[in-house]
FILO-609905 format. One record per atom (N, C-alpha, C): x negated, y, z; atom name; residue in three letters. Coordinates in steps of 0.1 Angstrom, whole numbers. Atoms other than C-alpha are relative to their C-alpha. Example, Ala and Ser with C-alpha at 12.3 -4.5 7.8 and 13.67 -1.06 7.14 Angstrom:
2
+-------+-------+-------+------+------+
|     X |     Y |     Z | atom | rest |
+-------+-------+-------+------+------+
|    -9 |   -12 |     0 |    N |  ALA |
|  -123 |   -45 |    78 |   CA |  ALA |
|    -9 |    12 |     0 |    C |  ALA |
|     9 |   -11 |     0 |    N |  SER |
|  -137 |   -11 |    71 |   CA |  SER |
|     8 |    11 |     8 |    C |  SER |
+-------+-------+-------+------+------+
//
This chain:
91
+-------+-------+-------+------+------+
|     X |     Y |     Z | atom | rest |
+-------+-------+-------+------+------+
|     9 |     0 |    12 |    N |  UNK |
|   -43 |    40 |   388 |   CA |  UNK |
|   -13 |    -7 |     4 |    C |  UNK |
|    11 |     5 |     1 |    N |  UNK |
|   -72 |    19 |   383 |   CA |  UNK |
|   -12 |     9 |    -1 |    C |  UNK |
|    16 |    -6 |    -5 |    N |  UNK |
|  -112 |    27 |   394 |   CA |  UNK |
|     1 |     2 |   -14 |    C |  UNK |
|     7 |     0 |    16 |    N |  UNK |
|  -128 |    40 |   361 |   CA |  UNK |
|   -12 |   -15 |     2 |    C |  UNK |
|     3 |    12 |    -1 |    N |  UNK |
|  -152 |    11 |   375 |   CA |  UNK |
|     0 |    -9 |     1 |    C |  UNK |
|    -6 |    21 |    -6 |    N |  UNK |
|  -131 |   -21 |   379 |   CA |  UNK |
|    10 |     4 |   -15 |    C |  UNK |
|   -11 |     2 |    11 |    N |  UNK |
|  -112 |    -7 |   343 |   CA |  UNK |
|   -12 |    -6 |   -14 |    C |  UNK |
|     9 |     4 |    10 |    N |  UNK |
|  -127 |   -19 |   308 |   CA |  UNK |
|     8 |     7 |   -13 |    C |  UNK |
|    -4 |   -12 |    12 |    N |  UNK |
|  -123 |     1 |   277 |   CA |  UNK |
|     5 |    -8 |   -16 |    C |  UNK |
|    -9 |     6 |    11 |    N |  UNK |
|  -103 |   -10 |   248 |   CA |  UNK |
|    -6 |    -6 |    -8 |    C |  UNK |
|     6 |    10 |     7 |    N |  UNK |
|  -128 |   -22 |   227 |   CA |  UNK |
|    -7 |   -15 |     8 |    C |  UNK |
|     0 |    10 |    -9 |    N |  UNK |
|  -139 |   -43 |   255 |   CA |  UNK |
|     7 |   -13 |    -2 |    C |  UNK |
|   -14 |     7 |    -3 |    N |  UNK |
|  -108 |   -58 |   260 |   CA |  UNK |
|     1 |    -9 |   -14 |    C |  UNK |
|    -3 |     7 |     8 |    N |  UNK |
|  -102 |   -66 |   225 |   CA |  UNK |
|   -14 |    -7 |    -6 |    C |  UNK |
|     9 |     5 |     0 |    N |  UNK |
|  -137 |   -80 |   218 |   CA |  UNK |
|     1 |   -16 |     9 |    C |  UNK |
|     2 |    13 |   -13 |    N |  UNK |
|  -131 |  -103 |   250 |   CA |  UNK |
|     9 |   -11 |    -9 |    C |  UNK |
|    -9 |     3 |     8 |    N |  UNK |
|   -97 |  -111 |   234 |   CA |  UNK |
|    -3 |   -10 |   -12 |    C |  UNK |
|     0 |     1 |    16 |    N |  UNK |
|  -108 |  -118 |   199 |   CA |  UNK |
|   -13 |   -14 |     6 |    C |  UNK |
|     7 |     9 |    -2 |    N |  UNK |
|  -134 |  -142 |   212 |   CA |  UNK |
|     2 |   -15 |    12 |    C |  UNK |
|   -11 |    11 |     0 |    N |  UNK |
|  -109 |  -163 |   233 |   CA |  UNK |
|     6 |    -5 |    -5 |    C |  UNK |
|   -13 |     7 |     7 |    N |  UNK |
|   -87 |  -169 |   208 |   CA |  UNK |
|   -13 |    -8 |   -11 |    C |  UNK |
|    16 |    10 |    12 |    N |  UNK |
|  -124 |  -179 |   183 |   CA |  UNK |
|     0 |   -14 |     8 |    C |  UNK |
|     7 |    12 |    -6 |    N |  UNK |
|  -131 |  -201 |   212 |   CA |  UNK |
|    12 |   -11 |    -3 |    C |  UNK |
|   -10 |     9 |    -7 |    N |  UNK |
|   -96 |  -221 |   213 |   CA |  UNK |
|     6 |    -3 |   -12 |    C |  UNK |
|     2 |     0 |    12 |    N |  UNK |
|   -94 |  -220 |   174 |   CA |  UNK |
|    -9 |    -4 |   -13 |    C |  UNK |
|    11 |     5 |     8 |    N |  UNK |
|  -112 |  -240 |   144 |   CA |  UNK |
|     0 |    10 |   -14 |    C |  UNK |
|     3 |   -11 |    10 |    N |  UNK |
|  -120 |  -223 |   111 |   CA |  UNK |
|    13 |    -1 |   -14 |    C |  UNK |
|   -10 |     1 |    11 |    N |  UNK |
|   -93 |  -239 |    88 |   CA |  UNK |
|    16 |     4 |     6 |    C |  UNK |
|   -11 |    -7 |    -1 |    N |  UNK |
|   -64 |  -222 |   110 |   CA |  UNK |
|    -1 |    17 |     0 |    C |  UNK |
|     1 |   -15 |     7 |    N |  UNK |
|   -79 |  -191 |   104 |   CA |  UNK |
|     3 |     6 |   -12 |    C |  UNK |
|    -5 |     2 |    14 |    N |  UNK |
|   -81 |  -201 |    68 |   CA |  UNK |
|    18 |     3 |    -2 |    C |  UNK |
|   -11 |     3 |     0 |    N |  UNK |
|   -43 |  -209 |    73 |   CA |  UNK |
|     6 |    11 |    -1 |    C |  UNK |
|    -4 |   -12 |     0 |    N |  UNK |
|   -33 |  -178 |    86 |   CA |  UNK |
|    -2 |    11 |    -8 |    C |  UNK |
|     6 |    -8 |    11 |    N |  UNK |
|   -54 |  -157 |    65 |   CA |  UNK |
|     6 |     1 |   -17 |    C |  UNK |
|    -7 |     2 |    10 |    N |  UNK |
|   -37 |  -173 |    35 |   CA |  UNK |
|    17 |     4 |     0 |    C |  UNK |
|   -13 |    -7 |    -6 |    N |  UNK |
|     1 |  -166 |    49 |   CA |  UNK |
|    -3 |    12 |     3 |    C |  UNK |
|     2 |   -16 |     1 |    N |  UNK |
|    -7 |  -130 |    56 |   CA |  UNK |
|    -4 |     6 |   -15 |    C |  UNK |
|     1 |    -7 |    10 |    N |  UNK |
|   -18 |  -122 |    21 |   CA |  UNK |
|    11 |    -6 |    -8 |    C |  UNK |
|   -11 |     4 |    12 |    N |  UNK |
|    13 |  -142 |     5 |   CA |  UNK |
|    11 |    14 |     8 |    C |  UNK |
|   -18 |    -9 |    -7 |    N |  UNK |
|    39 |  -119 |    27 |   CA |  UNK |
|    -7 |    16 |     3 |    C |  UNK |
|     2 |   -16 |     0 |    N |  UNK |
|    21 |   -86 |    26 |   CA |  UNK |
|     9 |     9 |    -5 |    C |  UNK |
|   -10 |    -9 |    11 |    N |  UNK |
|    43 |   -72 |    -5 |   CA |  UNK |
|   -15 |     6 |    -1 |    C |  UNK |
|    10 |    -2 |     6 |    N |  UNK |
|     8 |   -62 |   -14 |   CA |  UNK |
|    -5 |    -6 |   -14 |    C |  UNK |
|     4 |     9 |    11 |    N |  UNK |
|     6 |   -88 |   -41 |   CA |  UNK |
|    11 |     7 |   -10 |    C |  UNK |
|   -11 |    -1 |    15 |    N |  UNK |
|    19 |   -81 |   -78 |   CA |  UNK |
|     1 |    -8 |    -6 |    C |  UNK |
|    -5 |    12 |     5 |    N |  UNK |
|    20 |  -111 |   -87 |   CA |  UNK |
|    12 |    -3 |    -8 |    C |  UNK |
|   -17 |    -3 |     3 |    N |  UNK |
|    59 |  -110 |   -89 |   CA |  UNK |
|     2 |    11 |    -1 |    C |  UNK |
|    -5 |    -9 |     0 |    N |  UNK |
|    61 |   -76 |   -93 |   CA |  UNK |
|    -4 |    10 |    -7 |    C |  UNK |
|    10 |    -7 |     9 |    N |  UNK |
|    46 |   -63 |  -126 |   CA |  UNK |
|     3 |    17 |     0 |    C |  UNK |
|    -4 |    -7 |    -3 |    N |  UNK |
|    64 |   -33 |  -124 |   CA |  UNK |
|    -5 |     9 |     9 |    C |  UNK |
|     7 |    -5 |   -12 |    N |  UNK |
|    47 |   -25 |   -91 |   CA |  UNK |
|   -15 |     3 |    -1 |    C |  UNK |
|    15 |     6 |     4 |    N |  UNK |
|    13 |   -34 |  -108 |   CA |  UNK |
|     1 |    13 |    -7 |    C |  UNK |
|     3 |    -6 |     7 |    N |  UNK |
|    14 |   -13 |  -130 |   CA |  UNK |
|     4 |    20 |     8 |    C |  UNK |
|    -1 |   -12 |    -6 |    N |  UNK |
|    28 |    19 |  -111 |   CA |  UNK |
|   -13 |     4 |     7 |    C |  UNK |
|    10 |     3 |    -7 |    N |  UNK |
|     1 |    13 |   -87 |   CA |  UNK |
|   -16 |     5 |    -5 |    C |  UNK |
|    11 |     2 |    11 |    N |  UNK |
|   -24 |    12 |  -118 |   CA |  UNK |
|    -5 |    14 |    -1 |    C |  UNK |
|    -2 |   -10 |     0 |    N |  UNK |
|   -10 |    45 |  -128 |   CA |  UNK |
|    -5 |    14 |     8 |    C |  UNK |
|     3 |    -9 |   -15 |    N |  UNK |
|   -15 |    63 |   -94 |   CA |  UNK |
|   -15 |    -4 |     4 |    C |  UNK |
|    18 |     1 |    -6 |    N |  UNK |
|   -53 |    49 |   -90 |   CA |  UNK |
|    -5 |     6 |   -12 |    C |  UNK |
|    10 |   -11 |    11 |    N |  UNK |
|   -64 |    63 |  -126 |   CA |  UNK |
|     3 |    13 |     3 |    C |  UNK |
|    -6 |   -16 |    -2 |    N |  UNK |
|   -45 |    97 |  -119 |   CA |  UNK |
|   -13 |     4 |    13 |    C |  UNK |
|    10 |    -1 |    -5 |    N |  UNK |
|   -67 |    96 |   -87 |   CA |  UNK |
|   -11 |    -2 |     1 |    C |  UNK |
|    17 |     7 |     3 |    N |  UNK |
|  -100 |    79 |  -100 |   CA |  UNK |
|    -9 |     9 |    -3 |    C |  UNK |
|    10 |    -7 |     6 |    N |  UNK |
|  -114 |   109 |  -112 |   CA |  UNK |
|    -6 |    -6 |   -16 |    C |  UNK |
|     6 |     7 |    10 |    N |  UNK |
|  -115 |    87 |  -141 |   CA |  UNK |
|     9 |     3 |   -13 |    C |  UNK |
|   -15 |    -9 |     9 |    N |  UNK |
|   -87 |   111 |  -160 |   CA |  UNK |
|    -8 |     7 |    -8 |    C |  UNK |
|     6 |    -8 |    13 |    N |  UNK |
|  -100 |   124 |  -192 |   CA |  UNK |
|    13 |    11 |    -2 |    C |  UNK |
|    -8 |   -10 |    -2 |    N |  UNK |
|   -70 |   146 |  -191 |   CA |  UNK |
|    -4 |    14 |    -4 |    C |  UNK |
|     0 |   -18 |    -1 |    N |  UNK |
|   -85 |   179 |  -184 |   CA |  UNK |
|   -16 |     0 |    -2 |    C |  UNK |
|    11 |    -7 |     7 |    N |  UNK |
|  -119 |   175 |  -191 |   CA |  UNK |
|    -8 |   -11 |   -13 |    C |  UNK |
|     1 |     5 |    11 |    N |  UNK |
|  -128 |   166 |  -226 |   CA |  UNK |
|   -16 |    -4 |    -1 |    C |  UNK |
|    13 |    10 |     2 |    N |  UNK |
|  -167 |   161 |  -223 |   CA |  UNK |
|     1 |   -11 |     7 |    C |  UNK |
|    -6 |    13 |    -8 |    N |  UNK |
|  -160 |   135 |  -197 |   CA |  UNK |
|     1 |   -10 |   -11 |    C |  UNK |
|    -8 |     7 |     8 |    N |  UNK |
|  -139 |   117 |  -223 |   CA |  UNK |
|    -9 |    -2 |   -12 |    C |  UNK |
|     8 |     4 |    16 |    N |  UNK |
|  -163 |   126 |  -255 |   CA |  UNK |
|   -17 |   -11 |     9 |    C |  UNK |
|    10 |     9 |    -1 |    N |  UNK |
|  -190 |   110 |  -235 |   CA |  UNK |
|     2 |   -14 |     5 |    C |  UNK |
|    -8 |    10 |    -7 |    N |  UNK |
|  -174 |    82 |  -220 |   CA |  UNK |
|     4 |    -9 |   -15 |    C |  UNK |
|    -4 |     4 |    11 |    N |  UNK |
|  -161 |    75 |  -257 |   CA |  UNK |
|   -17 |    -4 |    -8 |    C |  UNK |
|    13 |     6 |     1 |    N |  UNK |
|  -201 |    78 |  -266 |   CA |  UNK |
|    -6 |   -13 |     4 |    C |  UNK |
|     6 |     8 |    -5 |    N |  UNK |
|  -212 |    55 |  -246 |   CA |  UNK |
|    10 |   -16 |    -6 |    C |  UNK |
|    -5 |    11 |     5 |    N |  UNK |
|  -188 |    32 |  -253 |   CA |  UNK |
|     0 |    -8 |   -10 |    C |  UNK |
|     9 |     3 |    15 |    N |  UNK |
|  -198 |    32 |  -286 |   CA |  UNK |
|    -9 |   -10 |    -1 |    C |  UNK |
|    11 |     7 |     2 |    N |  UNK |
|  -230 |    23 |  -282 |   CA |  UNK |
|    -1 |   -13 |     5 |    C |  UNK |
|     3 |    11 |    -5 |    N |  UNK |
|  -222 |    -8 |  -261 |   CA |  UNK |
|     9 |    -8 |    -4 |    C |  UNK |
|    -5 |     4 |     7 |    N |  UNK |
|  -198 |   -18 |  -283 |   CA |  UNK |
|    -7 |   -10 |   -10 |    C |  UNK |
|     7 |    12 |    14 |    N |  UNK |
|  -221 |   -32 |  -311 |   CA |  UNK |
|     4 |     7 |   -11 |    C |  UNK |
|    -9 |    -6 |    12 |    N |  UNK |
|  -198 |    -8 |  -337 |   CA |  UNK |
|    -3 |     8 |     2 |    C |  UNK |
|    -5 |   -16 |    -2 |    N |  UNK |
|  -188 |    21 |  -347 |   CA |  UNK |
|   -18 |     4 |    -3 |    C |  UNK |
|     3 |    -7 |     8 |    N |  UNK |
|  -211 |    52 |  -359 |   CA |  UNK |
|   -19 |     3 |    10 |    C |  UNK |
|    11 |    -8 |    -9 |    N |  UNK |
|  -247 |    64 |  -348 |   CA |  UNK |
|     2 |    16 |     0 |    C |  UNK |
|     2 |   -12 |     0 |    N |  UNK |
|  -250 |    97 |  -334 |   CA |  UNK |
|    -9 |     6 |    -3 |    C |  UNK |
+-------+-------+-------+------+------+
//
């Protein structure tokens, strides 16, 4: 096993790492790569509205932004909207 004093600690390591590969690398193969990783994620809905919209589903359910169960929420939320609307009724 290695000294605790002759070892270097993980963030280290990848710091050193990450600034080898900067050095030996220009900015438009970063670009390059950076672009090919978000085409092949399967994070994109692009093609896959179906996906989009489940997705949609499952972030309002969790947004706290569910009028659901509490109705002032919703009557105020509906207020306000009103008013920035340009329509609709004065209160």
């Amino acid at each position: 096993m290695a000294d605790k004093k002759d070892s270097m600690s993980v963030n280290e390591a990848g710091r050193k790492g990450g600034e080898a590969t900067a050095a030996s690398h220009d900015k438009e193969f970063y670009q390059d790569i950076g672009s090919k990783g978000g085409q092949a994620s399967g994070g994109n809905f692009k093609n896959d509205p179906e996906r989009a919209a489940q997705a949609g589903r499952k972030g309002g359910q969790n947004s706290g932004g569910n009028f659901a169960n509490d109705r002032e929420k919703a009557s105020e939320a509906g207020r306000k909207g009103g008013q920035h609307s340009g329509g609709g009724h004065n209160s």
